[in-house]
N, C-alpha and C positions, 0 to 999 in steps of 0.2 A: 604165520609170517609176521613178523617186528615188524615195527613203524619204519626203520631203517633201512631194510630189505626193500618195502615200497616203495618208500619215496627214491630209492638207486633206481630199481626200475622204472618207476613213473619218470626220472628225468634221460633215462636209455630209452623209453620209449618218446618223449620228448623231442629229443635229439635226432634221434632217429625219422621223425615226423617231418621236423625244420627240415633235413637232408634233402629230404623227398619232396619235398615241395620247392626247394632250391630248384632241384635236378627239373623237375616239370616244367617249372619254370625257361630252365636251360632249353630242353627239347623242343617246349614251343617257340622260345625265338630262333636255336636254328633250324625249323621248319619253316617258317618263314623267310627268313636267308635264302635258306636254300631256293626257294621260290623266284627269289630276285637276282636278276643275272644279265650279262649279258648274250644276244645270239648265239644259240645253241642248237647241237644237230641234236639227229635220234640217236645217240650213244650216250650223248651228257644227257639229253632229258629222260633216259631210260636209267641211269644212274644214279639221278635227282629222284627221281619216282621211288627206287629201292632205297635208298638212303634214308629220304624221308617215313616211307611207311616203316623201316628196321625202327628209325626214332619213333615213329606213335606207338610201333608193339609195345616198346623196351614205358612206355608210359603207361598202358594198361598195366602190365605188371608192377609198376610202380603204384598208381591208383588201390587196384586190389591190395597192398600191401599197406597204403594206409589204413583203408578201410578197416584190415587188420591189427593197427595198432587203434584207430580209435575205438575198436572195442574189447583188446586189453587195456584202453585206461576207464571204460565203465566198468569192465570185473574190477579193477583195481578201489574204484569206489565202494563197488557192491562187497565186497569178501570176496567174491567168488576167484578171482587173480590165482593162479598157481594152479585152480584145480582141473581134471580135463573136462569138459564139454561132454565126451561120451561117458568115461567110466565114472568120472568122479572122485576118482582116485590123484590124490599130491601130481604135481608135473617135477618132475628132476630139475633141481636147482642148478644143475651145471646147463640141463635144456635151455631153463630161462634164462638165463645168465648169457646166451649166445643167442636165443632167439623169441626175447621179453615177450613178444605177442602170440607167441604161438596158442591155439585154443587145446592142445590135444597132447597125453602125453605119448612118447615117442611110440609105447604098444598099439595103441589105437590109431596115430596115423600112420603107422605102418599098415594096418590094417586099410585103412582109409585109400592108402597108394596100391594097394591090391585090388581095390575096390569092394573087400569084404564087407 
């Protein structure tokens, strides 16, 4: 992989990082909001409750995803960037090009979603 190729993806995974941490950002002040109110029955506070815990899900998955990108930018340091985690084998440049952090290429986590 060229200098060129890395540095698009080191600043899409970048980009991608800033988003996410915006977005966390967002969740936790309207989880908060949401907390402050005025007199409420058990139907808004039951709605407050799901509201709130859908926004912390939707942040776990958010978290695991950076996690994911900061460590596509340590392969990106090491060489190791593009190659998969199990085989070893090149990852598809159209894969990375849609999803820079991914550790696996598309064989193996298909494998991986089967639980092979």
């Amino acid at each position: 992989m060229n200098k060129k190729d890395k540095e698009r993806y080191r600043k899409k995974l970048l980009d991608r990082k800033k988003e996410i941490v915006v977005q966390l950002s967002e969740f936790h002040s309207e989880s908060r909001e949401i907390e402050t109110g005025i007199a409420m029955d058990v139907g808004d506070k039951a709605e407050i409750s799901y509201t709130k815990e859908f926004l912390l899900s939707l942040s776990d998955v958010e978290r695991a995803q950076l996690g994911m990108i900061d460590q596509a930018l340590k392969r990106l340091d090491s060489e190791e960037f593009g190659l998969c985690e199990d085989c070893g084998k090149s990852i598809a440049k159209k894969r990375l090009d849609v999803i820079p952090w991914t550790p696996h290429c598309i064989t193996c986590q298909k494998k991986e979603e089967r639980g092979y």
